[in-house]
N, C-alpha and C positions, 0 to 999 in steps of 0.2 A: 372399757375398750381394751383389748387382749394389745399386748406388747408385738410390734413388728421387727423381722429380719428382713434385711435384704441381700441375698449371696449372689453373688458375680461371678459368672465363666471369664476370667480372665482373658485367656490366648483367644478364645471367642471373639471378645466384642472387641480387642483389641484389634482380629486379623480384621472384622467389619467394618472398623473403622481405616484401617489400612485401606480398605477398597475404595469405602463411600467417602473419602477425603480424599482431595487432590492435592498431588504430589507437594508434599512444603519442606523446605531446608532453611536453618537458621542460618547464619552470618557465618559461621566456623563449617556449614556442608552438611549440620546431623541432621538425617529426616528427622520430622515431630510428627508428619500426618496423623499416625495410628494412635500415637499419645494425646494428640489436641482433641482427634474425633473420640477414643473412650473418655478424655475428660466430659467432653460437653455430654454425651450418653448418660455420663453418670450422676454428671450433677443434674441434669435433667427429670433422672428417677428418684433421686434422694429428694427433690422438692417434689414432686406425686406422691410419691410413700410417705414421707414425714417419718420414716423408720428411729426405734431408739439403737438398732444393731446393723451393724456392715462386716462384711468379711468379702474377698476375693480370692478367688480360687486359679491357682497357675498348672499347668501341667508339668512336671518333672522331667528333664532327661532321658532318665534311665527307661527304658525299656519296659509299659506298663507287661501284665498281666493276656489283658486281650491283643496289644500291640503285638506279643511275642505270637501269639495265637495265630494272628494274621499272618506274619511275615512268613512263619513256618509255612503257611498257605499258598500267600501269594505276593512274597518281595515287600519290599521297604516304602513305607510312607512318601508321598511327594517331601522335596525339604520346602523349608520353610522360605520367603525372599527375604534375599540378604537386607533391603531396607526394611522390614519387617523387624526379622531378628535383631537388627540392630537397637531396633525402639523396644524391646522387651524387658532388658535391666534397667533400661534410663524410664518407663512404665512402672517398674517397683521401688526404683528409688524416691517416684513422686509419689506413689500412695504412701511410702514410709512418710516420709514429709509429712503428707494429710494425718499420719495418723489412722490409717487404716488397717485392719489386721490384714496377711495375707498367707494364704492356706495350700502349702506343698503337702504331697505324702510319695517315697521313692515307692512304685512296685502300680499306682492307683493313678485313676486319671482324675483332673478336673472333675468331670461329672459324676464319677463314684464319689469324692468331697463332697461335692455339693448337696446330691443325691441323701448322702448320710446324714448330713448338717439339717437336711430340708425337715426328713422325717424325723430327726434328734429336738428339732426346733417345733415341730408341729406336736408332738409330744409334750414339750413343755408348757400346752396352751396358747402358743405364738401364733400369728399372720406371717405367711413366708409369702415374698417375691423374690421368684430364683431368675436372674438377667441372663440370656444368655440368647445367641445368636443361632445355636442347634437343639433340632426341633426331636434330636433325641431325648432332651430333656421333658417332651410334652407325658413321660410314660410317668412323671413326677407327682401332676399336677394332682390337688384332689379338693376339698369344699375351700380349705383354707391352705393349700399352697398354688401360687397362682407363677407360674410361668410367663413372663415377657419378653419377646423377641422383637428387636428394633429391627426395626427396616427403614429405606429409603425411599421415598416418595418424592418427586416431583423438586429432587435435591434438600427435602426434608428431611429428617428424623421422624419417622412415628413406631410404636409399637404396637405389637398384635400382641392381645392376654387370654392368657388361655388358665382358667380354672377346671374343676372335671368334667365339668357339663360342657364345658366350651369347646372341650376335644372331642367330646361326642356328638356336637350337633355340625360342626367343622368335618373330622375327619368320616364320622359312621361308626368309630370303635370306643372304648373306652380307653384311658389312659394307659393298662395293665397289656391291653389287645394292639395299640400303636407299637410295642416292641413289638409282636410278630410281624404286623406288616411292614417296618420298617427292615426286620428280617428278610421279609419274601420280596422286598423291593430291590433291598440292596442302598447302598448308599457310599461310593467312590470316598468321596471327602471325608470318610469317618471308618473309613476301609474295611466293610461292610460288605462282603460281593453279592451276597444275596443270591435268588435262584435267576437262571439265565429265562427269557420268555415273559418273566411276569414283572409288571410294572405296576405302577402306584394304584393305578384302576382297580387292576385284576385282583391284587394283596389286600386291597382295602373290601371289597368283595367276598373274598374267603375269607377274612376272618372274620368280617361281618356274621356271615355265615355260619362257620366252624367255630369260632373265638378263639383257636389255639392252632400253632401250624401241628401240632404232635394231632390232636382232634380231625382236622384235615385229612393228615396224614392214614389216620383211621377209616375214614367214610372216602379214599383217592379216586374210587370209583363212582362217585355221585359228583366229580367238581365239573366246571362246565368253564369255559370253553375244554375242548380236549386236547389242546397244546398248553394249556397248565396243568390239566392231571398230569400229561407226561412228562411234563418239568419239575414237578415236584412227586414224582414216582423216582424220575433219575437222578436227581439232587437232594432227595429229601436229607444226607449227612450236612451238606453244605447247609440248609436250611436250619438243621439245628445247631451249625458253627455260628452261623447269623446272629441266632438267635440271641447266641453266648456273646457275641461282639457285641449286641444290640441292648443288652441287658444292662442296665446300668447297678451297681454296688449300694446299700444302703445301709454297709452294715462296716464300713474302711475305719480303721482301727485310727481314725484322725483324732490327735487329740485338738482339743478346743475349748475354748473360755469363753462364756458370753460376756464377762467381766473385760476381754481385752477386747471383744470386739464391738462394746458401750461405743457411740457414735458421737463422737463431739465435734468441736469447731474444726471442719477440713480447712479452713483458711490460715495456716500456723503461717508466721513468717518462713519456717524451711522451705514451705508451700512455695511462699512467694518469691523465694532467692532462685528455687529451682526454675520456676518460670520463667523469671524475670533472664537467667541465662541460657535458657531453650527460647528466649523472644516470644512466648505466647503472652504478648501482649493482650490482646481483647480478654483473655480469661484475668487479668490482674484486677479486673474492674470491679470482680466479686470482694475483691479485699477489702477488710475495712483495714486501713494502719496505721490509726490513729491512738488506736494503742500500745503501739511500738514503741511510738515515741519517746517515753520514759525511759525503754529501757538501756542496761549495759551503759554504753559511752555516746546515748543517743544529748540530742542537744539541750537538754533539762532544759537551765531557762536560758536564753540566750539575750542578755540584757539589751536593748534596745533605744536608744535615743535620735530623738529626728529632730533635725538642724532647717530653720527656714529664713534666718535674720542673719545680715550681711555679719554684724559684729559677734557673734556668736560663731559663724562661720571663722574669721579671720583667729579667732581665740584657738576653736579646732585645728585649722593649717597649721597655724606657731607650736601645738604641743607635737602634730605630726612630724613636723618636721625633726624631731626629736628621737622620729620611731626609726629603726632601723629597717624592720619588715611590716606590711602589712597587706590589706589585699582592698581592692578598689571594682566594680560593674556598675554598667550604665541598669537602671531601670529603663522601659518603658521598650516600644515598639523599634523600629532603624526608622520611622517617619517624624517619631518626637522623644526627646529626652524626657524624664519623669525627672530624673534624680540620680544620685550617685549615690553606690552604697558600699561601706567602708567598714573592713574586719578590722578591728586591731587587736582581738586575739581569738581563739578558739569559742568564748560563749561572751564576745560584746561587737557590738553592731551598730553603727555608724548611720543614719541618711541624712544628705542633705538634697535637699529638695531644688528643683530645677524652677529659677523667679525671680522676680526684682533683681535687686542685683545680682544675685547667685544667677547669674548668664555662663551660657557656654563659654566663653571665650573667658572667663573670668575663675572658673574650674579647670581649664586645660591648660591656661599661665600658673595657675596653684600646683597641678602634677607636673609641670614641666620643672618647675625652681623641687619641688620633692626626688623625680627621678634622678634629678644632679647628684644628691646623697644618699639616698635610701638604698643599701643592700639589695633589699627584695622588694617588688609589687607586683603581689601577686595578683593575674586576671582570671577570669574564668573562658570570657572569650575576648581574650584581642583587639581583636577584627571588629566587636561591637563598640570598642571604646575609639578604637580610630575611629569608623564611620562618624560617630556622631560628636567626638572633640579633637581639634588638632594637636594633639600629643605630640611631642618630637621623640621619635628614635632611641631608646638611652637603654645599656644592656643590663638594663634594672628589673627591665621588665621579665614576667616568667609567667606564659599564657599555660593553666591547668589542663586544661580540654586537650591541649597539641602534649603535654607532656604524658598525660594518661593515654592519650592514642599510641604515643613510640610504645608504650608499655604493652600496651594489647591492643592493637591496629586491627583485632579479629571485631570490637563492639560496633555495635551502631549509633550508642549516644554514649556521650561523654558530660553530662550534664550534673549538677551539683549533686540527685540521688546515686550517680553512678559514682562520683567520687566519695560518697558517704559511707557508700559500703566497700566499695574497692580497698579504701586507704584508710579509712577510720573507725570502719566495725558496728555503724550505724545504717538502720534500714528504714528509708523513709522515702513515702512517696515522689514521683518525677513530679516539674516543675509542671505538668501538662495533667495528672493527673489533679495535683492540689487548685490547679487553678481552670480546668475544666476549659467551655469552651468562650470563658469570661473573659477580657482585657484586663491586664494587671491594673491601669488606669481606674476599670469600674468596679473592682476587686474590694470585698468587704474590708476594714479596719484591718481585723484578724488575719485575715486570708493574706493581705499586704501586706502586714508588718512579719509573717513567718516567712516568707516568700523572699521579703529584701534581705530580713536575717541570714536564712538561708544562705544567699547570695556573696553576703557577706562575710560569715563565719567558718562555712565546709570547706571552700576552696584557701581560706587561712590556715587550717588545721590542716588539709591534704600535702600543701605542699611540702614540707621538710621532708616529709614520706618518698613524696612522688621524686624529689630530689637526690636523695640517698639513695633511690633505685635506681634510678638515671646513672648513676653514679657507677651502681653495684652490676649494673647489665652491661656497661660498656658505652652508655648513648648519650651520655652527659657533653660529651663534646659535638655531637650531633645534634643535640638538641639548640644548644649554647650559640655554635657558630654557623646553621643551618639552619635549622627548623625557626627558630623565633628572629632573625633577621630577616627567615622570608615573608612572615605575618607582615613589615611594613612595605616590602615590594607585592605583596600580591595587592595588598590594600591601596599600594599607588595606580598599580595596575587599571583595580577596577574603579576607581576614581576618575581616571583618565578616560576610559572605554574607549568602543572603536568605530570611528562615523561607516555611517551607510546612506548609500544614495535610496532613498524611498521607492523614487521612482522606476529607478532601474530596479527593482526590488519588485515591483508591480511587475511591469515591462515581465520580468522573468517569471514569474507567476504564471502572467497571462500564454506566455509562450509553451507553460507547461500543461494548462487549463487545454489548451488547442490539441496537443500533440495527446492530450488523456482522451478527450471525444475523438480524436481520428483511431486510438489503438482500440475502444469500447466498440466503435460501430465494426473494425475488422474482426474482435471476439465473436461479437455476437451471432456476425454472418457465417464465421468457422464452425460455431455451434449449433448453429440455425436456429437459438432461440436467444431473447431478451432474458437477463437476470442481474440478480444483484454481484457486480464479480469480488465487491470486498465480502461477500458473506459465505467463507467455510464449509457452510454446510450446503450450499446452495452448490457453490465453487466441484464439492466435493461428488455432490449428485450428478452434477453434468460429464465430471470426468470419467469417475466411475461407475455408475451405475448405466447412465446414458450411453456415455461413446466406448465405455467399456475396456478401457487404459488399463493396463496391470502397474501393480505396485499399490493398489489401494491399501489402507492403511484405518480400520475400523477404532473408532474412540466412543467415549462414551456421548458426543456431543455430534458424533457422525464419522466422515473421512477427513484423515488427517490432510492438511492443503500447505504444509510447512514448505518453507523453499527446499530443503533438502529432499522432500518427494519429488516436488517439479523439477527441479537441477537435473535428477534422474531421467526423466523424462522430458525433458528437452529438446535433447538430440534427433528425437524421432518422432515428436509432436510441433507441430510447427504451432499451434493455439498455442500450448505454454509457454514456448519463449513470450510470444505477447504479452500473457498474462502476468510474467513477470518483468519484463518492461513496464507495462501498465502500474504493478505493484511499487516498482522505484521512481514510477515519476509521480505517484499520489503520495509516495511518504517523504519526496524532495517538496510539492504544495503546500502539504498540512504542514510537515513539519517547519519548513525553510520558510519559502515564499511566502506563504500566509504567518506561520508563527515566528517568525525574525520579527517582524512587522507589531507586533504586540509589544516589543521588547524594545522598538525606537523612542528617546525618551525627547525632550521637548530638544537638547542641543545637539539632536541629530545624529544621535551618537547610543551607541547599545552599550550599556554599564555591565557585562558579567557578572556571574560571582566564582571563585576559585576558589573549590574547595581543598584542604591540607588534612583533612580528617576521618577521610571517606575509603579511598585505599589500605587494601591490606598488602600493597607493594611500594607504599610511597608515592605512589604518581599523583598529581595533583590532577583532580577533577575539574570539568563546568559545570555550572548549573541557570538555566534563567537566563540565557538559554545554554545549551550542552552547544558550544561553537567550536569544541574539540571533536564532535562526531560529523563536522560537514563531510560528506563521500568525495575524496579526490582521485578514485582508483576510476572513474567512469568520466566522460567528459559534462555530463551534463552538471556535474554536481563541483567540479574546477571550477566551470564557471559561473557557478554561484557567488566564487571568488572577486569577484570583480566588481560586486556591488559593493565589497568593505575598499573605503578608499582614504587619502589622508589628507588632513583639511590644507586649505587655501595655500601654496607656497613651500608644500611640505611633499616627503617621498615615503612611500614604506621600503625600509630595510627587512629581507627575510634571510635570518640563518637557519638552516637545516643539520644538525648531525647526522654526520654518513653513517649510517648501518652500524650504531651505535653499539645495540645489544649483541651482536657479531661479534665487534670488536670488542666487549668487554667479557665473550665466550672468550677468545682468543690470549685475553689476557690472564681473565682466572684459572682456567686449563691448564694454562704454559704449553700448549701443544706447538713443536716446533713449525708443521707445518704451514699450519694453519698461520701465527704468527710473519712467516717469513711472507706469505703470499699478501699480509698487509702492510709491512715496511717495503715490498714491493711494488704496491700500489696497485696491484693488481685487479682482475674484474675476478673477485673472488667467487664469482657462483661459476663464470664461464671454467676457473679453475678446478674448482669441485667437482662440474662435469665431466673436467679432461680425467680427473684422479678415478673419478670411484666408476666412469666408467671404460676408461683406459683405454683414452682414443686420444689423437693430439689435439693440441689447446684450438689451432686455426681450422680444425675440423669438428668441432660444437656444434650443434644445428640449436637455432632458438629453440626447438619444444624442449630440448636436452641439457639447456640452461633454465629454462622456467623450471623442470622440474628439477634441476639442483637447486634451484633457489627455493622449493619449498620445502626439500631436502632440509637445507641448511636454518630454516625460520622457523621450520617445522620440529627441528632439535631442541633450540631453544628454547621451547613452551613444552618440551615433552612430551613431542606426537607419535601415539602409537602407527603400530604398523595400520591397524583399522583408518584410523583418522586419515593417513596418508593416502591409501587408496581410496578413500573417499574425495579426496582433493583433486587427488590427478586421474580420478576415474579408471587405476590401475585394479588388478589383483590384490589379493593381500599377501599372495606369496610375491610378487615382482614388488611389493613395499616391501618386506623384508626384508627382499636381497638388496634395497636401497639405501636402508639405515645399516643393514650389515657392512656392505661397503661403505659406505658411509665413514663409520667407526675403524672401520680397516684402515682406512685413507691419514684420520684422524685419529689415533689412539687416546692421546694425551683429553680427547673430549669425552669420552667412555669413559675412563678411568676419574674425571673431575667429576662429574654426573653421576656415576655410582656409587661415588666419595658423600656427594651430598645430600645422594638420599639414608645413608648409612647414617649421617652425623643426623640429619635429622629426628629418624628414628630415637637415636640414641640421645640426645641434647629435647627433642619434642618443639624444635623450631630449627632455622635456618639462618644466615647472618649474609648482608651484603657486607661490602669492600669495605665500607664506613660503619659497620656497627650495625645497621636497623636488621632486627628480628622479627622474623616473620614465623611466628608459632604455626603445628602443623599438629593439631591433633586427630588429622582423619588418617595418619600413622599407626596410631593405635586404635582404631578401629577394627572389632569384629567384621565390617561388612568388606569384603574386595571390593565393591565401586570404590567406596570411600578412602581404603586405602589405595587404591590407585589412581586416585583422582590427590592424597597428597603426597604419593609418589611426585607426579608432573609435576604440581605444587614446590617441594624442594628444590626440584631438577631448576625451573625457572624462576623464581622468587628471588635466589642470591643476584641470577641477572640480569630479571627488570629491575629491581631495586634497586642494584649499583647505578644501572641509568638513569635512572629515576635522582637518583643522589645526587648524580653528575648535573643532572638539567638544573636541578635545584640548585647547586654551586655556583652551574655559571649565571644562572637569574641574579642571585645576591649579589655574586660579580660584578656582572654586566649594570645592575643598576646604582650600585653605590659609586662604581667608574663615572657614569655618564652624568652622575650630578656632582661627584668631587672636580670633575676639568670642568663643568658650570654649563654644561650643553642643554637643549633647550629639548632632544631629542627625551623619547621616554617608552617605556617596554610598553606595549598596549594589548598583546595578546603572547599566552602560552600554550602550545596544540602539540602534545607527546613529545617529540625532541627537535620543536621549532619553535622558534622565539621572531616575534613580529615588534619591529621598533618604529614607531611613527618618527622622523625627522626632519626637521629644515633640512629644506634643499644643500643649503652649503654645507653643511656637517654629514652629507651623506657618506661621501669615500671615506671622511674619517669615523664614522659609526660602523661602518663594516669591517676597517681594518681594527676596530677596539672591539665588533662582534666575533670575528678568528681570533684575535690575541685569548679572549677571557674565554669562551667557549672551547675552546683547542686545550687552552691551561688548567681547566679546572679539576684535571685530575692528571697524575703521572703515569703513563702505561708502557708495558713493553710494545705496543703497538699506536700508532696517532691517531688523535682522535679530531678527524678530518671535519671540518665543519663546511659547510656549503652557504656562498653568501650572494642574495640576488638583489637589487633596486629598480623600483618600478611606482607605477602613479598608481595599480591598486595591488591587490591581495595576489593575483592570479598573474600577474605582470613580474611581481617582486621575489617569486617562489620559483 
């Protein structure tokens, strides 16, 4: 059997997979669409072919040969889209990786490469499959080169193969004759003009015919229709320009090695590092990495010993206690402990097994007499070892997961294979890939014992690292007196949770259940027919197609039905305000009324979780449920509030910070004005109004304060002029002149803003008030979205973080206060820069006057940092 190639149109199957993928961005903002869709294309082909040879072919730069041809003709290529081009070097970085060769030449395009390679290759006796997504390559094909063009199907991949007979029984021509008629067609996307009048039909026709357009051109007076004789009588030069654009090179002076482009293992670890930080995760699953293992400073043998006998046990604590550092994880699920597994150095590995007397309570007395002395103990997550043993407090503690997030807040996991390669120089599968979709509980021997090792050994070895950075970036004291004091306040937190009345839970449901069937039957009637109103595409038929609404918006799944279409059309459609009332009170049911309800546990009380590791600005998330995203901005979604209430004899305390992020613009700026209008206490947006639009203060009209107020919120987050009149349904030139005066009013805010997106440029991250950095690498970015999406990024990063910083201070505060004076009172929820304290009735006035004291204090500013404090029997009472 003859040896196979298979050669790739690069920019090709790349731009096709740009289309036939939808839109994906990793954690850090880089598109991957066009690089995830030509991976799966290609590994796709390479298992059909079974080829011994690969090579991929890029188009150059410079200025081909026939491009110049063109342009001389008729103007400049479309460019390319910016997320497009962005994904073209980070595309040859990962075939480097694989191990693939790949094929420029300055002066030639792709498909003259290819073209040359194909018949260089069919020469040497080979099987050529040339990939590629244009069908000007079909003039290739011949017994043994077979041309494949993927397409999309039904949101599949398949491709059409075209050998020489395949183009003639397809087109009508031979392989040689598809140049002409691709000539007399013409072909925009490959800048081809071809002759005016004749189209695919007519071209495929004459050459059928003629077999040559010059042959054609001979017999002008025999072609038939007579509006193509006369299109190719007056065009016949253009036609033989075509021809020369159409003509592909077989003869490009490429040099090439079939030696480099031998086909081996595309699975290299480079492969997989590259991956693994572009997040295409599903593609990781080809890997095998089990022969990684071994290498460099991976974990050879990592000794192993498992501890299940009390007095064996008691031998281990007494030598621990001896250790200065070591590192400590619970095994098993948050519903049952397995065991505890214990580094005490780089390659030895500790478990003791969760039983007989090895009881919880009997391991959590053992680390609590250890924390007393030990230096270091290290965790990997914290928050797992509270939940399931009562550890006391002790600043021994040092959680890996919280330290590697200050370091690159941009990851999505922080798990022992992220610390193996981050900080150790080892690449080894995640704990999710070695143990699949098994429980570590029913996990092989093998599978178990690498797993606890694991557990045990990576985050021992990571830390001194991960510390000496901390150290070296500035966050070491952020970490120290912030970040890991608030692992035991969130954990008390969600320990505590926050009761809810069921039934007024129902009650509210149901009231929303009523008010969704009275908006559906007044849809319906506005529409005059019955439909599905959550379904898009149904949605999209009846607006536009049917009633015939401008502003339709064609996608590949139908009409766009986003609120930002409706918003538009609101004003003057009286159906879609409904339909978007409609839409807020079925995502208030599903989401609230029915799913709070899933989440009430038997003490009548919803346990959160609060995530510290999720934000790439510090803020702390929810999860299980998200009770930071309830909607208070509408009434219906307030009094949602009403159902969280506080048990038997008790009040909820709610502090709010005023206008936090304002006031910490005002302070990083130094902008006088701005400044003085908050030690005056002033209504700083009615202020704004009077300033930038230079009328006096008692002469505001509310529309002219709402819109300095988005003015001013709108600064913050770095809103363009576009975004702004998108908000207030202005112009884009009356935004302009908003943010211009704006900045006029405010200089000293211009000037910090501009400062930060410079620094960041320059430093490749951003720093709040306290140290935490926030990396920006869509700064350097080829693509303008990208850079100006981490333009905003800079602009606001340093001032939600600082808030973010501040909320986290005063939490730590606030709750190591309220259990040092011995209050019974306790923090039960945190919602962006409001803090919710459940308390006995008689400790109320004094839980409020110690929520201002520590909430006010927790940071020093040129302006205060005004806190808002309310008491009430629920949620919606006490805010």
């Amino acid at each position: 059997m003859a040896e196979k190639i298979v050669l790739v149109d690069g920019h090709s199957i790349l731009n096709r997979a740009f289309y036939g993928v939808p839109e994906l961005n990793n954690s850090k903002g880089i598109p991957t669409n066009a690089v995830y869709g030509f991976l799966n294309i290609l590994f796709k082909i390479l298992e059909e072919e079974k080829p011994q040879y690969l090579a991929v072919a890029f188009d150059r730069k410079e200025p081909t040969f026939r491009h110049q041809m063109y342009e001389a003709y008729k103007g400049t290529r479309k460019p390319m889209p910016d997320a497009l081009h962005a994904q073209v070097p980070i595309m040859k970085e990962m075939l480097t990786a694989c191990g693939v060769a790949i094929l420029e030449l300055p002066g030639y395009e792709a498909d003259d490469i290819l073209g040359t390679l194909a018949k260089k290759s069919e020469e040497q006796g080979m099987a050529v499959t040339l990939v590629s997504g244009d069908r000007d390559l079909l003039q290739i094909a011949t017994e043994h080169i077979c041309i494949r063009i993927p397409k999309t199907k039904g949101g599949q991949t398949v491709t059409e193969n075209y050998f020489a007979a395949d183009v003639k029984e397809k087109y009508g021509v031979t392989p040689e004759e598809f140049i002409d008629v691709k000539a007399l067609m013409g072909d925009s996307s490959d800048n081809i003009p071809g002759v005016p009048s004749i189209g695919e039909k007519t071209a495929t026709n004459l050459i059928a015919a003629f077999h040559s357009i010059e042959n054609a051109y001979a017999h002008v007076s025999e072609i038939k229709p007579p509006r193509a004789q006369k299109a190719l009588e007056e065009h016949y030069d253009m036609a033989k320009m075509s021809k020369t654009l159409a003509t592909i090179c077989v003869t490009a002076p490429v040099e090439f090695s079939f030696e480099k482009a031998s086909l081996g293992n595309l699975y290299t670890k480079e492969a997989y590092e590259l991956m693994s930080r572009l997040e295409l995760k599903s593609l990781l699953k080809r890997f095998d990495t089990s022969a990684w293992e071994m290498e460099g400073q991976e974990e050879k043998e990592i000794s192993f010993r498992e501890i299940k006998e009390l007095g064996d046990a008691e031998e281990f604590f007494a030598k621990l206690k001896e250790t200065p550092c070591f590192s400590v994880q619970t095994v098993g699920g948050s519903e049952e402990l397995l065991g505890l597994a214990f580094g005490l150095a780089e390659d030895q590995a500790v478990y003791l097994e969760c039983g007989g007397f090895l009881t919880a309570a009997y391991l959590a007395e053992q680390l609590n007499q250890l924390a007393e002395t030990a230096e270091r103990i290290v965790v990997l997550y914290l928050k797992d070892l509270l939940k399931q043993l009562p550890v006391q407090e002790k600043p021994s503690y040092f959680d890996a997961s919280v330290a590697a997030y200050l370091l690159n807040p941009l990851k999505s996991s922080y798990d022992y294979a992220d610390l193996a390669r981050d900080y150790c120089s080892q690449t080894i599968p995640s704990p999710a890939e070695l143990l699949g979709k098994t429980p570590i509980a029913e996990a092989s021997p093998e599978v178990f014992q690498t797993h606890v090792s694991r557990l045990a050994a990576i985050p021992f070895a990571a830390a001194p690292i991960l510390a000496k950075r901390l150290a070296e970036t500035g966050m070491e004291k952020l970490f120290l007196t912030v970040e890991m004091p608030l692992i035991f306040s969130l954990d008390r937190m969600e320990k505590a949770g926050v009761r809810v009345e069921r039934e007024a839970l129902k009650e509210y449901g149901d009231q929303l259940e009523a008010q969704i069937v009275i908006l559906e039957k007044e849809i319906y009637e506005m529409t005059g027919r019955t439909f599905n109103i959550n379904s898009p595409k149904q949605l999209g038929e009846i607006l536009f197609d049917e009633m015939k609404l401008p502003g339709g918006k064609k996608t590949k799944t139908g009409y766009s039905t986003s609120a930002d279409v409706l918003e538009k059309l609101k004003p003057h459609v009286p159906v879609v305000g409904k339909i978007l009332e409609y839409r807020t009170l079925a995502k208030l049911k599903s989401t609230y009324a029915d799913g709070l309800a899933n989440f009430i546990g038997p003490d009548e009380r919803i346990h959160g979780t609060f995530n510290q590791t999720i934000t790439a600005t510090g803020r702390i998330s929810s999860t299980e449920p998200n009770l930071q995203n309830i909607p208070i901005r509408m009434e219906l979604g307030r009094v949602l509030r009403r159902v969280f209430v506080p048990e038997e004899g008790m009040v909820f305390v709610d502090a709010d910070y005023s206008q936090i992020e304002l006031r910490v613009l005002a302070h990083m700026s130094g902008d006088e004005r701005l400044q003085e209008a908050y030690r005056e206490e002033m209504d700083i947006h009615r202020i704004t109004a009077s300033q930038v639009f230079h009328i006096p203060l008692d002469e505001v009209s509310p529309q002219q304060r709402r819109n300095a107020k988005a003015v001013n919120f709108g600064i913050v987050y770095g809103i363009s002029a576009f975004g702004l009149s998108e908000d207030l349904s202005i112009s884009r030139k009356e935004a302009t002149d908003y943010i211009q005066k704006y900045f006029e009013t405010y200089p000293g805010v211009k000037t910090f803003l501009d400062r930060l997106v410079k620094e960041g440029r320059e430093m490749g991250y951003v720093l709040t008030l306290f140290g935490r950095r926030r990396p920006i690498p869509e700064l350097k970015s080829s693509n303008f979205n990208q850079r100006s999406f981490g333009e905003r990024v800079a602009m606001n990063s340093p001032i939600q973080g600082t808030a973010a910083d501040i909320m986290k201070i005063a939490m730590v505060r606030v709750d190591h206060r309220l259990r040092e004076e011995g209050l019974r009172a306790r923090i039960i929820l945190q919602v962006h820069d409001e803090l919710l304290v459940e308390a006995p009735r008689e400790e109320a006035e004094r839980v409020k006057t110690l929520l201002e004291e520590e909430m006010s204090g927790a940071a020093s500013f040129d302006v205060p940092l005004a806190v808002e404090v309310g008491i009430g029997e629920n949620w919606l009472d006490a805010k």
